[in-house]
N, CA, C and O of each residue as an XYZ file, in Angstrom:
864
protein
N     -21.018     43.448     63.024
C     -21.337     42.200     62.301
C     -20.460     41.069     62.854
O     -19.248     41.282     62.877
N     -20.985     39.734     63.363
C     -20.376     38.661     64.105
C     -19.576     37.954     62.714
O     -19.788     38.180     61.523
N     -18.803     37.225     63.214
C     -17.747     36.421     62.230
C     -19.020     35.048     61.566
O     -18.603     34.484     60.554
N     -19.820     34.769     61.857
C     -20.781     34.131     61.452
C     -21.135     34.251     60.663
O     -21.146     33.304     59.876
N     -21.766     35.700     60.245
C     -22.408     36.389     59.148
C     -21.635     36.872     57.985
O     -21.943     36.749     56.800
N     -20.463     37.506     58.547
C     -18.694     37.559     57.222
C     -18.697     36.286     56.817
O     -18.913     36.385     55.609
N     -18.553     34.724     57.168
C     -18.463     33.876     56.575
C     -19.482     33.820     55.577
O     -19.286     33.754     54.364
N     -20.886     33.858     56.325
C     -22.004     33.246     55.469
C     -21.939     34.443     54.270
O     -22.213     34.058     53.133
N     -21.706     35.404     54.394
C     -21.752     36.436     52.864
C     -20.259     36.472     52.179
O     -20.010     36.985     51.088
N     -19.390     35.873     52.977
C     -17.867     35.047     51.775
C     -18.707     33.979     51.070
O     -18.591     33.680     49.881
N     -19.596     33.421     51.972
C     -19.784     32.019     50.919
C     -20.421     31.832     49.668
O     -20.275     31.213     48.614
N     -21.479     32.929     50.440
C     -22.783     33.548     49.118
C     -21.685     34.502     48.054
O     -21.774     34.191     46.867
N     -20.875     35.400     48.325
C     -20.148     35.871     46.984
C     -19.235     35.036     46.719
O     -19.268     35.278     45.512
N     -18.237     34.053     46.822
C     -17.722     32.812     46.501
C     -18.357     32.072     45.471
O     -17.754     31.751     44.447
N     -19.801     31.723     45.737
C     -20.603     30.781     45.120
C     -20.834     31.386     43.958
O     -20.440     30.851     42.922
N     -21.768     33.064     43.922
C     -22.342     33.570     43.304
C     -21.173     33.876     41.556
O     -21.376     33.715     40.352
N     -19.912     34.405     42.470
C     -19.040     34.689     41.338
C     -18.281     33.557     40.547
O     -17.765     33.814     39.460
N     -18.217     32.247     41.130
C     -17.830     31.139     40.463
C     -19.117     30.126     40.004
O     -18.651     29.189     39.355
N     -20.087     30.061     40.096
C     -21.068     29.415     39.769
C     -20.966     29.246     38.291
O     -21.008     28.070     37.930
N     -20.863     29.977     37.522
C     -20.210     30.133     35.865
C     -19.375     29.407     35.616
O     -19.834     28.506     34.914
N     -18.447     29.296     35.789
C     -17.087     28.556     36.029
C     -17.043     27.040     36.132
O     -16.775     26.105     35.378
N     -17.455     27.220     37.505
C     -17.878     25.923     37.787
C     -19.105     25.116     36.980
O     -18.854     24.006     36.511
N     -20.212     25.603     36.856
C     -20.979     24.938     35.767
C     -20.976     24.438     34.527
O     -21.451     23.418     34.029
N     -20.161     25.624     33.992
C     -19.482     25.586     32.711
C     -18.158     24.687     32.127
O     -17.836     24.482     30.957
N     -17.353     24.118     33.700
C     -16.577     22.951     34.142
C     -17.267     21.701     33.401
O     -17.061     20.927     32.466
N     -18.329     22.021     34.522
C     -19.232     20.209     34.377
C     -19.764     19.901     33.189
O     -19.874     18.831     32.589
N     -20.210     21.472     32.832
C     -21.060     21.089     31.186
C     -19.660     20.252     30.127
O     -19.664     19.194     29.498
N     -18.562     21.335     30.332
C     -17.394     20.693     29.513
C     -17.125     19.081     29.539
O     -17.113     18.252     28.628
N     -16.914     18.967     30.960
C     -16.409     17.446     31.157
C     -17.881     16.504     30.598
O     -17.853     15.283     30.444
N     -18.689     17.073     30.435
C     -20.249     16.085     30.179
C     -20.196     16.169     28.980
O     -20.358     15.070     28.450
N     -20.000     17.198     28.105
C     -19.335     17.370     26.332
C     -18.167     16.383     26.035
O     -18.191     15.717     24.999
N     -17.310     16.296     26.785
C     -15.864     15.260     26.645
C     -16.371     13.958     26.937
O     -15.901     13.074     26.220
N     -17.358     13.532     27.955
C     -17.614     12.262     28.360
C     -18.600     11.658     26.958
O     -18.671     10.491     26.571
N     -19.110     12.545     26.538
C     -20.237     12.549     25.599
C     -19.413     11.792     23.988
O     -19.592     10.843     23.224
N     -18.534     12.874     24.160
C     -17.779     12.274     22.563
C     -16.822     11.325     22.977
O     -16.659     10.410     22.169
N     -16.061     11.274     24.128
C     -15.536     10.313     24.659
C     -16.457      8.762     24.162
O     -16.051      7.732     23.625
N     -17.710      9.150     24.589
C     -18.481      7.784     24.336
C     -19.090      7.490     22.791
O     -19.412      6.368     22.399
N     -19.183      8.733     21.993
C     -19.277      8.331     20.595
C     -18.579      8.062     20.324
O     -18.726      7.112     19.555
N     -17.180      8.466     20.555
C     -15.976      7.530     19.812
C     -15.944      6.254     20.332
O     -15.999      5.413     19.435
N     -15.896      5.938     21.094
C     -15.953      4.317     21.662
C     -17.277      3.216     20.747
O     -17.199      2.009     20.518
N     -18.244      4.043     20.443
C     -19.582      3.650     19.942
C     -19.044      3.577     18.299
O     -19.618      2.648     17.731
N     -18.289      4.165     17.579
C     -18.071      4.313     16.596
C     -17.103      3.085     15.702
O     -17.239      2.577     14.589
N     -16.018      2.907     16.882
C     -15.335      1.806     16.726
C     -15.653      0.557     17.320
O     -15.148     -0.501     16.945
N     -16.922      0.714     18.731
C     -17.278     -0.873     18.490
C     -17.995     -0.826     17.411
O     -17.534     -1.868     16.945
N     -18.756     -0.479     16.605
C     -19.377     -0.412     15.486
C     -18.695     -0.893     14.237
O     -19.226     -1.771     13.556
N     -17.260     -0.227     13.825
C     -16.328     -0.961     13.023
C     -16.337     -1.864     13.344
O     -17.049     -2.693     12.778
N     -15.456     -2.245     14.561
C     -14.406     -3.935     15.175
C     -15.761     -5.404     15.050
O     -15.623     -6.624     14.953
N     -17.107     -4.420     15.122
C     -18.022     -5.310     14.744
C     -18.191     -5.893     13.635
O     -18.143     -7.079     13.308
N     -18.459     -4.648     12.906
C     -19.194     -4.707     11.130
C     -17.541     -5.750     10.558
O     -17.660     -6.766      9.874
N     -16.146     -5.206     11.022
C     -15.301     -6.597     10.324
C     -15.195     -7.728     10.389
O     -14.849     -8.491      9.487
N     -15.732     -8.197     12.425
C     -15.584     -9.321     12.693
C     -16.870     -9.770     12.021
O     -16.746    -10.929     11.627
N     -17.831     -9.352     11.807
C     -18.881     -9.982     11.234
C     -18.541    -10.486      9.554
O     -18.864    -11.562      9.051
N     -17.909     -9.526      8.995
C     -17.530    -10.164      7.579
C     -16.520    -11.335      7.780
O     -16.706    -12.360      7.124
N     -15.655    -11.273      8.483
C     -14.721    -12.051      8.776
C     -15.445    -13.805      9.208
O     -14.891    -14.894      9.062
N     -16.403    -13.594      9.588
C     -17.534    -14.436     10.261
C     -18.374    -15.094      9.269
O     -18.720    -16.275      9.236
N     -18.648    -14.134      8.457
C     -19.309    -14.588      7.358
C     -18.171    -15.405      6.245
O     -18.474    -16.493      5.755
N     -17.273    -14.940      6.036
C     -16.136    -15.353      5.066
C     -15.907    -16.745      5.823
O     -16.006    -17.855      5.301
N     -15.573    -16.461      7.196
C     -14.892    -18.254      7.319
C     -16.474    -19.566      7.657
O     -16.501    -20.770      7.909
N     -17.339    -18.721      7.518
C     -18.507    -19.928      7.221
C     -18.288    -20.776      6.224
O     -18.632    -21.942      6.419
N     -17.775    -20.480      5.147
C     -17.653    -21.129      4.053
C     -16.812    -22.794      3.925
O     -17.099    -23.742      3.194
N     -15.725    -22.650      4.933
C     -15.217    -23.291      5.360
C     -15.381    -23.604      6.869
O     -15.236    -22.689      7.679
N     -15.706    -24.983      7.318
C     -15.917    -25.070      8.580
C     -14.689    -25.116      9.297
O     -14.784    -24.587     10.405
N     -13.277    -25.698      8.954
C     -12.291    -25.721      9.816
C     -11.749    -24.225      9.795
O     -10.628    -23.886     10.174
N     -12.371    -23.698      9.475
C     -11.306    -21.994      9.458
C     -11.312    -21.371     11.002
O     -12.387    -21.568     11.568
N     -10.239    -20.597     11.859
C     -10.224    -19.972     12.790
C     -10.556    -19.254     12.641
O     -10.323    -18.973     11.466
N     -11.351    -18.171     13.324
C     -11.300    -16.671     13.161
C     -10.252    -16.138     14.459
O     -10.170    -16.845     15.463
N      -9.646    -15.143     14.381
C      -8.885    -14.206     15.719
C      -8.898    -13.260     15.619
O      -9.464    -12.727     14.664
N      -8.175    -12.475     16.716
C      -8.110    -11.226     16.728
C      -6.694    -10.680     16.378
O      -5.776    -11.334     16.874
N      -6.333     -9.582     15.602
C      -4.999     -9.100     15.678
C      -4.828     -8.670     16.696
O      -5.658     -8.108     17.412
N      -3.220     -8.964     16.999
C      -2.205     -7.810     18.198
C      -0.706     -7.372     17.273
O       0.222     -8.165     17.109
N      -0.725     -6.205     16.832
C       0.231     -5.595     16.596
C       1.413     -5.014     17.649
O       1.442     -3.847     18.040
N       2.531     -6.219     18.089
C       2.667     -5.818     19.035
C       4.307     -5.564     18.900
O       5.223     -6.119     19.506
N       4.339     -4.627     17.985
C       6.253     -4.124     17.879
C       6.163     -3.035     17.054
O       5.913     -3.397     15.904
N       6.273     -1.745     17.183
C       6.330     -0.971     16.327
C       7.070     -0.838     15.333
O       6.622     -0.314     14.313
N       8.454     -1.313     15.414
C       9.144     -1.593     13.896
C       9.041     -2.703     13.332
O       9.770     -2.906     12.361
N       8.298     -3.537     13.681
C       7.257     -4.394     12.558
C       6.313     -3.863     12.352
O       5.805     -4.831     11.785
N       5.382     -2.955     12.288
C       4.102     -3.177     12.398
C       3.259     -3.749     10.824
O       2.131     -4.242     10.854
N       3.900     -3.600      9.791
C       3.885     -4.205      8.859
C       4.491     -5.485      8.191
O       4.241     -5.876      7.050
N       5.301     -6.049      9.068
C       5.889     -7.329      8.606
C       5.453     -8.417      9.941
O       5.461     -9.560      9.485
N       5.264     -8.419     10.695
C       4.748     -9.357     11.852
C       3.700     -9.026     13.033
O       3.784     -8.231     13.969
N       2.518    -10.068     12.588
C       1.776     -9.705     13.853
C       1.400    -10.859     14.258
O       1.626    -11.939     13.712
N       0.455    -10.529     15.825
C       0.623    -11.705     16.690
C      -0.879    -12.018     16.555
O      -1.667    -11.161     16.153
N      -1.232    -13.167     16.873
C      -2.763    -13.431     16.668
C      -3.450    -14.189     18.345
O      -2.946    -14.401     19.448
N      -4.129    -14.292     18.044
C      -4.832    -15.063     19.722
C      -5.237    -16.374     19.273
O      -6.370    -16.709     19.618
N      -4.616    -17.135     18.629
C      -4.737    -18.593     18.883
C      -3.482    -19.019     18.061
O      -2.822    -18.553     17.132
N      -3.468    -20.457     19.085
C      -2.137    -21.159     18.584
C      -2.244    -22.664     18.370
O      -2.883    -23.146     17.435
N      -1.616    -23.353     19.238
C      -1.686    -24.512     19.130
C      -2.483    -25.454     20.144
O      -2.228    -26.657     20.098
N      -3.370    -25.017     20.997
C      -4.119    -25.206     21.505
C      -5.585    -25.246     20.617
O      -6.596    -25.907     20.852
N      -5.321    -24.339     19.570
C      -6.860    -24.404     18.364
C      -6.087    -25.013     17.115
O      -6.575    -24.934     15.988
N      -4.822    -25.645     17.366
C      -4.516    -26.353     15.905
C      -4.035    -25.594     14.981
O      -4.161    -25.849     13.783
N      -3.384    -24.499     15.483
C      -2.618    -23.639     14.651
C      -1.421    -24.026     14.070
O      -0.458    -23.921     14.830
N      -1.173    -24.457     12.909
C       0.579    -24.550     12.481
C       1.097    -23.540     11.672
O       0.533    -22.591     11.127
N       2.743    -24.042     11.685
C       3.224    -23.004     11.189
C       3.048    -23.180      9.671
O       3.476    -24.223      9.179
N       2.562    -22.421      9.015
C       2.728    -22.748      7.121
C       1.098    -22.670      7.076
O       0.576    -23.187      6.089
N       0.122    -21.986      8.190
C      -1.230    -22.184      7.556
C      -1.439    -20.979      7.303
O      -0.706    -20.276      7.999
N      -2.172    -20.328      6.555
C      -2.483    -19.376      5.341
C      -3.330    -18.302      6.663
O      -3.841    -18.838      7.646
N      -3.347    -17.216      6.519
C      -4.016    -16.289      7.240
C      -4.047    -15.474      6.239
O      -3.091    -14.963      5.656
N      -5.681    -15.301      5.952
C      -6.568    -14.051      5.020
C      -7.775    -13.314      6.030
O      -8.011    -13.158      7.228
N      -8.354    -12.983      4.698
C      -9.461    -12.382      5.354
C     -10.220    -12.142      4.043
O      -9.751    -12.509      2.966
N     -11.645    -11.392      4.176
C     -12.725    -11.180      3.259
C     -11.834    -10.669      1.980
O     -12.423    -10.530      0.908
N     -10.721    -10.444      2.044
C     -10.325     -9.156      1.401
C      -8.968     -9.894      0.369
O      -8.223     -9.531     -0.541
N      -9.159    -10.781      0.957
C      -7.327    -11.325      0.414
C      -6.353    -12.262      1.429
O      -6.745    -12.823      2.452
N      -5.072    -12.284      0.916
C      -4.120    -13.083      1.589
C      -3.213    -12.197      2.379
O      -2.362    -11.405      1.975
N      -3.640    -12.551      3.792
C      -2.525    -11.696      4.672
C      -1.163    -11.797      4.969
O      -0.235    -11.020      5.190
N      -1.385    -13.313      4.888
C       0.303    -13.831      5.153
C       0.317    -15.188      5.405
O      -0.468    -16.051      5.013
N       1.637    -15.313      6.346
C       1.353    -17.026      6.480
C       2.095    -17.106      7.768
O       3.078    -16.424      8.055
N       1.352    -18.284      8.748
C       2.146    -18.721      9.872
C       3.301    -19.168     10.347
O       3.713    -20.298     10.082
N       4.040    -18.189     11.218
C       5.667    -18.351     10.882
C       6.373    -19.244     11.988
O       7.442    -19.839     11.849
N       5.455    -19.217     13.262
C       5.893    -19.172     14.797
C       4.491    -19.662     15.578
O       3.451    -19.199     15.108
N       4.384    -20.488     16.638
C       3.039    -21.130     17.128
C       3.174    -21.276     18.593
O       3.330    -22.412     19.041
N       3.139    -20.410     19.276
C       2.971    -21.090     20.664
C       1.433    -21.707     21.361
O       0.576    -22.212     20.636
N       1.307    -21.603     22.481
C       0.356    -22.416     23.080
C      -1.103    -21.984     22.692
O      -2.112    -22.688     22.631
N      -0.934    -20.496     22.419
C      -2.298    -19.373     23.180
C      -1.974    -18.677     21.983
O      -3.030    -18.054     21.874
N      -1.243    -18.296     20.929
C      -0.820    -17.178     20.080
C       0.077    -17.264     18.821
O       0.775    -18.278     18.826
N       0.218    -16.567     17.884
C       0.835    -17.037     16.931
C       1.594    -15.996     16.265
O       1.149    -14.850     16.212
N       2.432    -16.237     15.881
C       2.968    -15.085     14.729
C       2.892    -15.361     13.084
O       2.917    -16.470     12.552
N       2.810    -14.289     12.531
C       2.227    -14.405     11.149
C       3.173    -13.267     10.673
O       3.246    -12.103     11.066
N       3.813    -13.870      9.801
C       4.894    -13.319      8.657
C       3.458    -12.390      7.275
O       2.781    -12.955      6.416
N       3.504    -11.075      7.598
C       2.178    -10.464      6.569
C       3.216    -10.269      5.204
O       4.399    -10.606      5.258
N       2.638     -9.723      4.074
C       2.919    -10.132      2.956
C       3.771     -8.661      2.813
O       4.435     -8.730      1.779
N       3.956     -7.494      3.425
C       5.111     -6.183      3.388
C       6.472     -7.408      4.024
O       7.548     -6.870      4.284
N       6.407     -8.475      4.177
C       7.677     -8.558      5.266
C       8.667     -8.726      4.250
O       8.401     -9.101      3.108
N       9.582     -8.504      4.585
C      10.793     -8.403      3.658
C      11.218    -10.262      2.989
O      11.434    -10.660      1.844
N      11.188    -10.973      4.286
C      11.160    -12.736      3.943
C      10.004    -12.609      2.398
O      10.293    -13.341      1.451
N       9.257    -12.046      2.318
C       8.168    -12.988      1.342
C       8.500    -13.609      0.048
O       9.314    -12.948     -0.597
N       8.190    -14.446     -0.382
C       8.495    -14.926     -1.956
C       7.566    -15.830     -2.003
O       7.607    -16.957     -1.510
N       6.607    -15.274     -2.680
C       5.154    -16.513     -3.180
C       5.160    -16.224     -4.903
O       5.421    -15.106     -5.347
N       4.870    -17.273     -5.694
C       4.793    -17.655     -6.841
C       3.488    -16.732     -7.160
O       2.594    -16.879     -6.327
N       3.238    -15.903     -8.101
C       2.348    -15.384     -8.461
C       1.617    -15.484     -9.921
O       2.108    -15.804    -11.003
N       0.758    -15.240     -9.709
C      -0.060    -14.713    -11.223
C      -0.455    -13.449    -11.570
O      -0.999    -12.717    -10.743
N      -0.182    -13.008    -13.031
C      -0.732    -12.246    -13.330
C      -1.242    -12.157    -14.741
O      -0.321    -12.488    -15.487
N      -2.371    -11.836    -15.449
C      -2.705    -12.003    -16.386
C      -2.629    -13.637    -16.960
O      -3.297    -14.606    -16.601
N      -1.642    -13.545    -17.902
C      -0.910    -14.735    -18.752
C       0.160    -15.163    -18.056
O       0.646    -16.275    -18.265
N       0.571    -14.440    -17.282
C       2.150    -14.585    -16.435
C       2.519    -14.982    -15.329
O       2.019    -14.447    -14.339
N       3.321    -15.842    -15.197
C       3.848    -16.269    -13.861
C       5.167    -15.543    -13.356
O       6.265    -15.579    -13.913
N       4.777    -14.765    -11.985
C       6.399    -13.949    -11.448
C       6.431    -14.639    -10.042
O       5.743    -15.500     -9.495
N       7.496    -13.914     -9.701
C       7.752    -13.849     -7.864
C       7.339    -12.856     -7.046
O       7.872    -11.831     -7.471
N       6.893    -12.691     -6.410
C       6.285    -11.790     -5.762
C       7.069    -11.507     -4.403
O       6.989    -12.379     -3.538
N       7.871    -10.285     -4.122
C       8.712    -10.305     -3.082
C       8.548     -8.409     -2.206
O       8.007     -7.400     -2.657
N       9.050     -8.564     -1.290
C       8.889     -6.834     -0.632
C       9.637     -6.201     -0.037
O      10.338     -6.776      0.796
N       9.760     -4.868     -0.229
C      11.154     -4.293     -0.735
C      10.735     -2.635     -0.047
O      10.152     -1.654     -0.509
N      11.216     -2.877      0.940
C      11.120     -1.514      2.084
C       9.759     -1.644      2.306
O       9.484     -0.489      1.983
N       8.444     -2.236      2.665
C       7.419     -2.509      2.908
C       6.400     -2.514      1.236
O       5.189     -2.362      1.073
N       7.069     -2.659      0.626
C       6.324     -2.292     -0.945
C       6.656     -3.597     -1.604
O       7.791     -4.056     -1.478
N       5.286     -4.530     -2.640
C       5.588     -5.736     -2.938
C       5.418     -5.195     -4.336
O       4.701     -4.284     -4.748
N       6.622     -6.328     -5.220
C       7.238     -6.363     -6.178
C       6.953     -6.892     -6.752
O       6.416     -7.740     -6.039
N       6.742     -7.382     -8.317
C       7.178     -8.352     -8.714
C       8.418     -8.151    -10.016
O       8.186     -7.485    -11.025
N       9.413     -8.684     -9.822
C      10.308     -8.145    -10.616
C      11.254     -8.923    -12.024
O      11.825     -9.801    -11.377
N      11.493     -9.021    -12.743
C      12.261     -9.737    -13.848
C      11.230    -10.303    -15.006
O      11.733    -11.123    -15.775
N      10.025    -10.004    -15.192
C       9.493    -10.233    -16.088
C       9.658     -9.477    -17.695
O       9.840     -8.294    -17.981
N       9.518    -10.645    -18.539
C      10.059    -10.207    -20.200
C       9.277    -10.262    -20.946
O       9.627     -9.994    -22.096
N       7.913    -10.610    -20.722
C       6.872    -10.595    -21.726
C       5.712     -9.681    -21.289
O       5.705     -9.578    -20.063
N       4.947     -9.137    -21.757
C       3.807     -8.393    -21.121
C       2.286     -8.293    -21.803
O       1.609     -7.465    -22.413
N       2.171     -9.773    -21.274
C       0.825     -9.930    -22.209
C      -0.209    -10.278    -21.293
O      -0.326    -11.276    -20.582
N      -1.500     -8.508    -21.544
C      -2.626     -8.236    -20.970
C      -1.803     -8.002    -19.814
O      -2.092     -8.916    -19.041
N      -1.235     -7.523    -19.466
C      -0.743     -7.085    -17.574
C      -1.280     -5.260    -18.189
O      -0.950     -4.740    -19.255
N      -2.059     -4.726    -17.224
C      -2.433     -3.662    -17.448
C      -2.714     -3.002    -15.633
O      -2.816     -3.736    -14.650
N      -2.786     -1.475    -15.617
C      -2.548     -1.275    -14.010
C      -3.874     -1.442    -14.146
O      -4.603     -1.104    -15.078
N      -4.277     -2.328    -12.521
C      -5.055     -2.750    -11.947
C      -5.587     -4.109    -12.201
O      -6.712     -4.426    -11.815
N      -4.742     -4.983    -12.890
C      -4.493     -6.163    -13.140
C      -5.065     -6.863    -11.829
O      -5.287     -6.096    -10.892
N      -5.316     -8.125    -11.648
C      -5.279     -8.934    -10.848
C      -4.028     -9.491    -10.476
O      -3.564     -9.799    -11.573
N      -3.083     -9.855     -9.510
C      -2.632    -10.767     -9.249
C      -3.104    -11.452     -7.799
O      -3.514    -10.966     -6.745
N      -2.798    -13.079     -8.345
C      -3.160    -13.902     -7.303
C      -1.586    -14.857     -7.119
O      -0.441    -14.783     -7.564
N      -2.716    -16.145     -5.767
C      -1.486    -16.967     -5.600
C      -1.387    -17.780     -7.044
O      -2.355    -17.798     -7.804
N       0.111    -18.587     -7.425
C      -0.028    -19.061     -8.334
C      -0.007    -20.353     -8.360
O       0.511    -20.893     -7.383
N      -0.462    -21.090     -9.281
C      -0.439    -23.340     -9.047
C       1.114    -23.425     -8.470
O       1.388    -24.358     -7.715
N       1.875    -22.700     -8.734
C       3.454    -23.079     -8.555
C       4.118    -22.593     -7.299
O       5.336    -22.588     -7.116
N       2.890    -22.046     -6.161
C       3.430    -22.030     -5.077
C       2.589    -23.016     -4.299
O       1.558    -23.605     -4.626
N       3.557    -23.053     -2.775
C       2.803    -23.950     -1.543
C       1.467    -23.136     -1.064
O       0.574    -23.794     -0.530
N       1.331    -21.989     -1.205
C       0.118    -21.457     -0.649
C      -0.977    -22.080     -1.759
O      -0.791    -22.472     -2.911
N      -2.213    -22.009     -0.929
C      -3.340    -21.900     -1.696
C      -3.394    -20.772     -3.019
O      -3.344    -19.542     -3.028
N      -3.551    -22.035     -4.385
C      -3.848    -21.200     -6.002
C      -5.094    -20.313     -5.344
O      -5.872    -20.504     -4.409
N      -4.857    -19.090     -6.452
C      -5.743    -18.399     -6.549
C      -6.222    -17.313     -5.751
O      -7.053    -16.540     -6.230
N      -5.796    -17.170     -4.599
C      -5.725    -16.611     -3.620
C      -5.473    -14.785     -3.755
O      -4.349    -14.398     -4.076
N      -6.372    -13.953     -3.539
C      -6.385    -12.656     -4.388
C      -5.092    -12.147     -3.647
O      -5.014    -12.450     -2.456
N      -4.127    -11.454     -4.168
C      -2.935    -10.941     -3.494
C      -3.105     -9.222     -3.383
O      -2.882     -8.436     -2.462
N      -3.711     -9.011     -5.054
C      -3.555     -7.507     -4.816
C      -3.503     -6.995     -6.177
O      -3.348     -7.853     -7.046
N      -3.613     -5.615     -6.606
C      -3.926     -5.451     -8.181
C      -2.183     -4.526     -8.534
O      -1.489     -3.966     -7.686
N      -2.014     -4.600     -9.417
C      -0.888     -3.429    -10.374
C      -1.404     -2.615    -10.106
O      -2.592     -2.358    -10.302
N      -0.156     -1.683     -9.297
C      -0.410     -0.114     -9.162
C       0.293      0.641    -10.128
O       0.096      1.804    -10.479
N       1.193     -0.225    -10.535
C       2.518      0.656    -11.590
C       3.139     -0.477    -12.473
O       3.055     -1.670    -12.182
N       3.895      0.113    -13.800
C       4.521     -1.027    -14.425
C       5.534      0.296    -14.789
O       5.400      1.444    -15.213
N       6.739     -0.696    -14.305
C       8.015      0.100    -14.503
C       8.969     -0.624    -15.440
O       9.512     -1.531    -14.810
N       9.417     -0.570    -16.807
C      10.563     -0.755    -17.415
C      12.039     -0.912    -16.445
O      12.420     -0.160    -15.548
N      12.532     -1.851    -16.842
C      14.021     -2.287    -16.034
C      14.745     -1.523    -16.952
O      14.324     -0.851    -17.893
N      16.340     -1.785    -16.410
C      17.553     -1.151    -17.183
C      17.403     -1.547    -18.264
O      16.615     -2.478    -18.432
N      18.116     -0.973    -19.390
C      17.858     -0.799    -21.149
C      16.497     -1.937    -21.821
O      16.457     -2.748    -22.746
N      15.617     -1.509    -20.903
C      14.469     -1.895    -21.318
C      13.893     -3.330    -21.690
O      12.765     -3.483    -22.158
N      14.757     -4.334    -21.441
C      14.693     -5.644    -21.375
C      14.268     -6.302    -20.595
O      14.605     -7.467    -20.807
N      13.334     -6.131    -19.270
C      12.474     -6.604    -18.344
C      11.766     -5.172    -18.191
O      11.874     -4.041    -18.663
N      10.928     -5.912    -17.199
C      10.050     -4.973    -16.267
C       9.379     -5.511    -15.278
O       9.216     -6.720    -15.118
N       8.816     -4.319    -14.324
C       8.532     -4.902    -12.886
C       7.016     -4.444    -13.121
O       6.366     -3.945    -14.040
N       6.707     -5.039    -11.306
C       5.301     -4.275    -11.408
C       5.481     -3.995     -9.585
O       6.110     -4.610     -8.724
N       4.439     -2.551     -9.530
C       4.211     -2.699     -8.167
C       2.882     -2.955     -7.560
O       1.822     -2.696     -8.130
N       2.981     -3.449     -6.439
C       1.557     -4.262     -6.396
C       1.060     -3.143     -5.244
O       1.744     -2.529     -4.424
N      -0.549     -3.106     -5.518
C      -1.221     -2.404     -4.370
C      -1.675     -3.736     -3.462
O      -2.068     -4.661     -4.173
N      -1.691     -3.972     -2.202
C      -2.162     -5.458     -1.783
C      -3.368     -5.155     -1.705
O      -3.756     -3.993     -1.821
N      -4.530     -6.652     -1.391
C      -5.585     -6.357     -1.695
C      -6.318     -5.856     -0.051
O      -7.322     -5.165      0.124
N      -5.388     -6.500      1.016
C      -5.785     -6.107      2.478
C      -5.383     -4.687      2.743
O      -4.287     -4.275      2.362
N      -6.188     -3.967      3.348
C      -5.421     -2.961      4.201
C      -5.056     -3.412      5.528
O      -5.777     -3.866      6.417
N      -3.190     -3.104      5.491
C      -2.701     -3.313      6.920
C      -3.090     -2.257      7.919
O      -3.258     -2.558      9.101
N      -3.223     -1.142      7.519
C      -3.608     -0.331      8.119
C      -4.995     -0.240      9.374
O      -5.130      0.555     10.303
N      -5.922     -1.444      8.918
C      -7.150     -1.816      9.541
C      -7.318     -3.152      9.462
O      -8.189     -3.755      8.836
N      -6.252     -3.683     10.271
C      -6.242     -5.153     10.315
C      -6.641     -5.653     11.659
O      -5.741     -5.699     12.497
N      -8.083     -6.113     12.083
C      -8.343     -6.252     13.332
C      -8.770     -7.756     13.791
O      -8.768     -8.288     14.901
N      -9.079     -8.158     12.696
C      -9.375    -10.164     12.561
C      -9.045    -10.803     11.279
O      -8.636    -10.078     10.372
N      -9.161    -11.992     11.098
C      -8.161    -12.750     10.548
C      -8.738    -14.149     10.560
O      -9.090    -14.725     11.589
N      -8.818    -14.716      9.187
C      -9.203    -16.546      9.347
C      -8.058    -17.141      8.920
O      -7.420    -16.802      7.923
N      -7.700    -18.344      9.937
C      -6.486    -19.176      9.699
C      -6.964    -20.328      8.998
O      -7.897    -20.870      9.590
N      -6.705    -20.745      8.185
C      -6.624    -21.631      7.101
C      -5.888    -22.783      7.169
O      -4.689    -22.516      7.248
N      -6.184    -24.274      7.170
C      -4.935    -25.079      7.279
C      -4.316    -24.992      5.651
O      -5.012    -24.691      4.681
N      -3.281    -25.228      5.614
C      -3.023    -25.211      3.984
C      -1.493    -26.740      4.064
O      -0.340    -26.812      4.490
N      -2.379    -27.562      3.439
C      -2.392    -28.910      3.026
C      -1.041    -28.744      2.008
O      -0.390    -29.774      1.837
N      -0.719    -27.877      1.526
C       0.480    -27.751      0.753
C       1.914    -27.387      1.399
O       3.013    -27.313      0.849
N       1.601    -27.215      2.541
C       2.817    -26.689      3.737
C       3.395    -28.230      3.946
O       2.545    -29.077      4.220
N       4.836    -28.675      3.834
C       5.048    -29.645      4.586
C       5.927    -29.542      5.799
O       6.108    -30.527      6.515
């Protein structure tokens, strides 16, 4: 038998015994490319369905921005994020950033192209609030918002409303977030509340900037 024919029957049992293998390769990587691409399909599908509410919400108002979030520091990721417009779209610092959902925060920092936004976990916060009958402070305390030193408790019940209040610079009324808890202070002479906010930071992907006329 010539060395011709040993090759050509290495090649044919080569082929024959890996053909499995190998097929079963491609099918895999065509299974991975496959969900690879439903997941991609799944979340343009989200990043859509929000920017579209987000779209719809700042119709209401014609000067409103819409942007995109950039979360871009991991030990902030709850007290500062960066946005894609600045002062090139008339961004200042002190204008209100919400969304369909509530009040995200407020503009802290403005460059040309981008912005930073102080969100409402940041430890800085102190906005005048409402709740029920009541006016508190609203402040945040290891990423968890507070409101603390209140002495009367009339109609505050969990899942209360609180909003912004007439007695801050932000926009009145402004949904902040409901009572998750009402906790008694030391020998029972105040009490706090803890607030659930009304945004999830967790899925924060756009954002309408607001001028707010009460900033000076």
């Amino acid at each position: 038998m010539n060395k011709k024919m040993i090759l050509i029957i290495f090649i044919f049992l080569v082929v024959y015994f890996l053909k499995e293998p190998f097929i079963s390769l491609l099918f895999k990587n065509d299974f991975n490319l496959k969900d690879n691409i439903c997941n991609y399909d799944e979340e343009f599908i989200k990043l859509k369905d929000e920017y579209d509410k987000v779209l719809q919400y700042q119709s209401k108002v014609e000067e409103n921005i819409i942007s995109k979030v950039i979360f871009n520091d991991p030990l902030e990721f709850f007290e500062i994020a960066t946005i894609i417009k600045g002062k090139t779209e008339n961004v200042s610092v002190g204008d209100l950033v919400i969304n369909e959902f509530g009040l995200v925060g407020v503009i802290s920092k403005v460059d040309n192209h981008t912005s930073k936004v102080f969100l409402l976990p940041n430890k800085n916060t102190h906005i005048a609030v409402h709740i029920g009958e009541v006016d508190g402070l609203l402040t945040s305390e290891n990423g968890n918002l507070i409101v603390k030193n209140l002495t009367r408790n009339n109609n505050i019940l969990v899942g209360s409303e609180v909003t912004v209040s007439n007695y801050s610079l932000l926009e009145s009324g402004l949904l902040v977030g409901h009572v998750k808890e009402i906790k008694n202070d030391e020998e029972n002479l105040s009490y706090s509340l803890l607030i659930t906010p009304a945004v999830d930071f967790n899925n924060l992907n756009y954002v309408t900037i607001r001028k707010n006329d009460n900033y000076e």
